[in-house]
N, C-alpha and C positions, 0 to 999 in steps of 0.2 A: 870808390870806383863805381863808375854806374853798369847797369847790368844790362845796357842797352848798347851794343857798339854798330858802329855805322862803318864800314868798308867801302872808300872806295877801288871803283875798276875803270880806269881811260882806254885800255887797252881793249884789242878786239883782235882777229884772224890776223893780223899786220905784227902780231907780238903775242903768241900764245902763250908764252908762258906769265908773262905780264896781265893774260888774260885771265886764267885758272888760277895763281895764285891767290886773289881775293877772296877768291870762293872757295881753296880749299882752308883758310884760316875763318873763313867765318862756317863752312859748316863744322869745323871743329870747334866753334863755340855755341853752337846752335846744340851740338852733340852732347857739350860740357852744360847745359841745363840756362845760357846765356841768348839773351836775344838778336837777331843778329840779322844786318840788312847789308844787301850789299847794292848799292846806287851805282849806275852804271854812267860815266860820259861820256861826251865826245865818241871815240868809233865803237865802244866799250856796247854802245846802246843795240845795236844789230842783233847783241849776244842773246838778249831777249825777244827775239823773234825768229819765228818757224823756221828752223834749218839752220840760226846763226848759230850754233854749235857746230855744227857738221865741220870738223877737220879741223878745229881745234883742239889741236893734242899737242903735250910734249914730254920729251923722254921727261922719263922716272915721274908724271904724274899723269892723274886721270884723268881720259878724258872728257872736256866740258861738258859733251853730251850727254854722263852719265852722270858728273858731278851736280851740273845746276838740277836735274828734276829731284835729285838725292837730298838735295841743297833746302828744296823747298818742301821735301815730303818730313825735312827734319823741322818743321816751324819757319824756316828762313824766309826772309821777304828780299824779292828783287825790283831797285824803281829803276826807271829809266827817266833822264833828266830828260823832260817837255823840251826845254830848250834845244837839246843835241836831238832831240829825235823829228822835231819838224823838219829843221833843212834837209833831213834822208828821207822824208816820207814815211815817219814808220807812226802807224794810229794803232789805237786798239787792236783792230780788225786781225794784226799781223803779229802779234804779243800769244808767247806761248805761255800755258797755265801757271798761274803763282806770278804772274810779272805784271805792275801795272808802271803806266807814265804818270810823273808826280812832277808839280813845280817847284821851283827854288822855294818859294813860300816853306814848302812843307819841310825841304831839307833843312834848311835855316831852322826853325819849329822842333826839327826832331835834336838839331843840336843845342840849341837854345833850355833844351828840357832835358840835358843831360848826358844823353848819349855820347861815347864816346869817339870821336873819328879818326879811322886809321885808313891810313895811305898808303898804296905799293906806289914808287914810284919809277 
């Protein structure tokens, strides 16, 4: 089993809960001493930018807000797919701390070397 798992997140403020689940199973592997990325697509990619937390909550879990800076104060990496984030305009500029934009290249790459990817669907 590799000790590297790749999470993805499609979901965004349109399906919270589909939003937060990714991130509360990869910070519990971030927690469990595992590395852990959660690549964000399609509407998923907002999540990484100032305020796309705001109001994503849903009963019986935490919300986003708290979970993603929590997420990444545990080691966690959040990418946002280059592809999904140019048609909404989201650059660097708008990216809040611990979240970078990465190309396919690199998710391909990250799987290609092991990592394992898991899917909410």
């Amino acid at each position: 089993m590799s000790q590297r798992l790749l999470f993805n997140c499609t979901h965004g403020a349109e399906d919270t809960e589909r939003a937060i689940l990714p991130f509360v199973a990869a910070n519990v592997a971030t927690t469990a001493g595992l590395e852990a990325i959660v690549v964000c697509t399609v509407e998923a990619v907002r999540l990484g930018t100032r305020g796309g937390t705001d109001g994503v909550v849903s009963n019986g879990l935490p919300p986003l807000a708290e979970l993603l800076p929590e997420f990444v104060a545990n080691g966690g990496q959040v990418w946002l797919c280059g592809a999904c984030t140019k048609p909404r305009g989201i650059t660097e500029e708008h990216l809040v701390p611990g979240v970078k934009i990465v190309g396919a290249a690199k998710i391909v790459e990250t799987v290609a070397a092991g990592a394992t990817p898991i899917a909410f669907a």
